[in-house]
C-alpha positions as CSV (number, residue, x, y, z in Angstrom):
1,X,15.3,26.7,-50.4
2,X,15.4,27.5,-54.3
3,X,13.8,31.0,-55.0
4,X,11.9,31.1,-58.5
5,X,11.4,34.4,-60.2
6,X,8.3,35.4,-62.5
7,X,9.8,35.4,-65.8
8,X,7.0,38.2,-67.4
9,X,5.4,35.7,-69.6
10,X,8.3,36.3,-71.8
11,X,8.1,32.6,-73.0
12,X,4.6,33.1,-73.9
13,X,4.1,32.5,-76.9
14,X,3.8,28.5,-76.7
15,X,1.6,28.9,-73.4
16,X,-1.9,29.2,-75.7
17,X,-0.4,26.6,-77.7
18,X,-0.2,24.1,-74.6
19,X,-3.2,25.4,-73.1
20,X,-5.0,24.1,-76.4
21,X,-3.6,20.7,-76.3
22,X,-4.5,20.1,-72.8
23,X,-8.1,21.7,-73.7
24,X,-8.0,19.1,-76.2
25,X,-6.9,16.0,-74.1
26,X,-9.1,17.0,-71.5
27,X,-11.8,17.1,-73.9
28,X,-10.8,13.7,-74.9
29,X,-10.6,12.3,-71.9
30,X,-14.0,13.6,-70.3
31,X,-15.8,15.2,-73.0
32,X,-18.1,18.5,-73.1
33,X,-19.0,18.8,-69.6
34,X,-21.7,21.0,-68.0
35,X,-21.1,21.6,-64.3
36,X,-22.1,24.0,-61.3
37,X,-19.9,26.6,-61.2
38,X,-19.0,24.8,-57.5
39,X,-18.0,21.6,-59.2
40,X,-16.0,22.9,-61.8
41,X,-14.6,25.0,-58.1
42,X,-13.7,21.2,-57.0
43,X,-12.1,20.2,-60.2
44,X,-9.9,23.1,-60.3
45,X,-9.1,22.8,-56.2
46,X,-8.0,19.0,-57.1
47,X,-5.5,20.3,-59.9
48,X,-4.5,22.6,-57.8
49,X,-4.0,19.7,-55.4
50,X,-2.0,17.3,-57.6
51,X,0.3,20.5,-58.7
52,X,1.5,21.2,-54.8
53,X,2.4,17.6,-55.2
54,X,4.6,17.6,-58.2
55,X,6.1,20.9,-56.9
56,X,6.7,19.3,-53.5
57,X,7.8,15.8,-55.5
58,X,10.3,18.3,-57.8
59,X,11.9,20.5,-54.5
60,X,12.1,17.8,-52.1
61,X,11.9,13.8,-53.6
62,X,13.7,14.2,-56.6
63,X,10.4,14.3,-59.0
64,X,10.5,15.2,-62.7
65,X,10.4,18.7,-63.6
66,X,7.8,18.4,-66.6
67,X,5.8,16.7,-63.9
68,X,5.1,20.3,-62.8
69,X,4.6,21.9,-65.6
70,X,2.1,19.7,-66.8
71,X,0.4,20.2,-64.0
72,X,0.4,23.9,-63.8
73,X,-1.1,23.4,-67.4
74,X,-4.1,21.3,-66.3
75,X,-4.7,24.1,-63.7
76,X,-4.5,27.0,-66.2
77,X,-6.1,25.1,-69.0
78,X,-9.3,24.9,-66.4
79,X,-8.9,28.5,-64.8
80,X,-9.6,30.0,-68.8
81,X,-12.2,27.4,-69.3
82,X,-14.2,29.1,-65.9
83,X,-13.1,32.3,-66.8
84,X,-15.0,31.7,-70.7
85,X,-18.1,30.5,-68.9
86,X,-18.3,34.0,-67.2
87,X,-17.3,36.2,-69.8
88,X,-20.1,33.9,-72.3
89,X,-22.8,33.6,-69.4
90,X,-26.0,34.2,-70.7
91,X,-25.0,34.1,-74.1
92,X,-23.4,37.8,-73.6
93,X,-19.5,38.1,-74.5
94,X,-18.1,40.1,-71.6
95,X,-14.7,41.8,-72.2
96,X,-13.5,40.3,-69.4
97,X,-11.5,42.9,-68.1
């Protein structure tokens, strides 16, 4: 089986930039949605879903590549958007550390 390495986030610097643009198509798509912190859990749990799919589509049924990625996207576009909620809850900007 293929071994992947973590690369450092050395390709970083378009990551924010396609983290945006999914913000924006999911925004799009849905609009500004107000959830329970357990719902917006579900939503993340079913990208998270759909990308062991494309990665098991990619490794073992010949699936497209930028399948994947897109995917990992959706999921990391989402796990910023619940980390903002935290750092902003209450109306009080947490570092976030």
């Amino acid at each position: 089986m293929k071994q992947y390495t973590d690369q450092l986030l050395r390709n970083y610097t378009h990551i924010p930039y396609q983290i945006w643009n999914e913000h924006l198509r999911q925004i799009k798509k849905w609009g500004i949605q107000t959830h329970t912190m357990f719902e917006w859990l579900t939503y993340i749990t079913e990208e998270l879903g759909s990308l062991a799919k494309a990665i098991s589509g990619y490794e073992y049924r010949n699936g497209e590549k930028q399948r994947v990625i897109d995917e990992a996207y959706q999921v990391a576009t989402l796990a910023i958007k619940i980390a903002e909620m935290y750092i902003t809850q209450d109306g009080v900007n947490l570092k976030g550390d």
